[in-house]
C-alpha positions in Angstrom: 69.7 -48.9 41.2 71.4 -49.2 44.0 69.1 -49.1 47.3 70.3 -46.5 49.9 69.2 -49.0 52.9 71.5 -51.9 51.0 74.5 -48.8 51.0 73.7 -48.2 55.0 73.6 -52.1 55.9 77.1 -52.3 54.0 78.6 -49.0 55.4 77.2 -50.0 58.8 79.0 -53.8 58.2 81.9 -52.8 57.2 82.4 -50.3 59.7 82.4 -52.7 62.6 84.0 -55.1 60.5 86.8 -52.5 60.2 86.4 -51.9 63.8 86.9 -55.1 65.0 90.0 -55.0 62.1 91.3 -52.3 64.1 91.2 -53.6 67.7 92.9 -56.8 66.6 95.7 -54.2 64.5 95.9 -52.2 68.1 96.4 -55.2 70.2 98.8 -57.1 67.9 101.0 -54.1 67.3 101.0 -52.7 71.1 100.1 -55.7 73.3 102.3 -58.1 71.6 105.0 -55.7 69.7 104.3 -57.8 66.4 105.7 -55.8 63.6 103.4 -53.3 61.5 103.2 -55.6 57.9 102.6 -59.0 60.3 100.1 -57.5 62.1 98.3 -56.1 59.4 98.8 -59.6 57.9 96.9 -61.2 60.7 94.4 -58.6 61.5 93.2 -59.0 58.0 92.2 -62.7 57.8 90.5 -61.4 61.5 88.4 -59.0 59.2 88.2 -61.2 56.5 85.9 -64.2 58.8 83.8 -61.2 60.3 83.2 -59.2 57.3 82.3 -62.6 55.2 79.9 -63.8 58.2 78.4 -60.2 57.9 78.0 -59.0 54.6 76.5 -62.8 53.3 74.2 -62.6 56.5 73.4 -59.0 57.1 74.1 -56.4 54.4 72.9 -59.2 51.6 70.3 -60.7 53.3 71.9 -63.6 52.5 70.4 -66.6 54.3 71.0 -69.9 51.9 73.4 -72.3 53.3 73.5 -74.9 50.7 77.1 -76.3 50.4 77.5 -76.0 47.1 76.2 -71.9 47.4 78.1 -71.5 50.4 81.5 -73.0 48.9 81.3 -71.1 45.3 80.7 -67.7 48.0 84.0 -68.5 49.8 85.8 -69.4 47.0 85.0 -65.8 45.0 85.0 -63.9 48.1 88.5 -65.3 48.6 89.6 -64.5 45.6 88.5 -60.8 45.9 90.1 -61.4 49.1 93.6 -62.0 47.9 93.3 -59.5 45.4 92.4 -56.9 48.8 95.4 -58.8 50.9 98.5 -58.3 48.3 97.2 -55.0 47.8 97.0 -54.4 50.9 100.6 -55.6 52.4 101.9 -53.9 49.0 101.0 -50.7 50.1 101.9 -51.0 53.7 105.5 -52.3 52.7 105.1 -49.3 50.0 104.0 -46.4 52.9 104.3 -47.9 55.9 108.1 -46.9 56.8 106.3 -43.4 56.4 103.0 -43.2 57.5 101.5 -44.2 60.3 100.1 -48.5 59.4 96.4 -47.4 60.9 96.5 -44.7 58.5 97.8 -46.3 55.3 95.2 -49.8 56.4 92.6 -47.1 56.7 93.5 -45.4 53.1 93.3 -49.0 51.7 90.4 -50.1 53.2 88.5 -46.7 51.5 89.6 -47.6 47.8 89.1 -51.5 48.5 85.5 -50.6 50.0 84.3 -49.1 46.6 85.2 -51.7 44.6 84.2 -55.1 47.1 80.5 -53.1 47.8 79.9 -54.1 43.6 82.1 -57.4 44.0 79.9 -58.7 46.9 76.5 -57.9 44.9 77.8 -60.1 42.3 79.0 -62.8 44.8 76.0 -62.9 47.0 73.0 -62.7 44.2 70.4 -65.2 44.6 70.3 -64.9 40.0 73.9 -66.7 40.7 72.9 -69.3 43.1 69.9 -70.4 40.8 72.8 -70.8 38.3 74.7 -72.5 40.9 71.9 -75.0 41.5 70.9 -75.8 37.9 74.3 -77.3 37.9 74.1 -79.2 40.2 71.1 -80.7 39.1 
């Protein structure tokens, strides 16, 4: 069962996270006339550090900062986050010529939402860092 104050922590991160996505998109795309796909490009891995930080911290409650947790959490979150990122520049490259980017990265960012919410559960449950730490022991 899914907890509706876990659901408003992660709608609540991920909305500023997108926010902050957003601003760095804006000011990449009008303040330094870097083209649609490369800015999207960058403003990802600019949502990518905030939204990590966040959801381990905030949404999950997160707080263990063993190395070996904290690297098998950036390596699965990385992979979930390439998965997001050629998705991502797929579709712009697909849309983007059409649609306006902040619409398309918005589209994305609403399917890729549904499935990370499930992803990150997975990713930041203590039941996997306990597996994490028998093997290291």
């Amino acid at each position: 069962m899914i907890s509706k104050k876990l659901f408003l922590r992660y709608f609540v991160v991920g909305a500023s996270a997108y926010l902050i996505e957003m601003l760095s998109l804006l000011a990449f795309t009008r303040l330094l006339h870097i083209s649609p796909v490369v800015a999207v490009g960058i403003s990802f891995w600019v949502g990518f550090i905030v939204a990590f930080v966040m959801q381990k911290f905030i949404t999950f409650s997160n707080d263990n900062k063993q190395k070996r947790v904290v690297m098998r959490q950036i390596f699965l979150y990385s992979v979930l986050v390439i998965v997001n990122y050629l998705f991502t520049l797929f579709t712009v490259g697909l849309l983007g010529s059409r649609m306006s980017v902040f619409y398309v990265r918005t589209g994305v960012i609403a399917i890729v939402a549904a499935w990370n919410f499930f992803a990150y559960r997975l990713i930041f449950s203590n039941a996997n860092e306990s597996k994490v730490n028998a093997s290291a022991g």
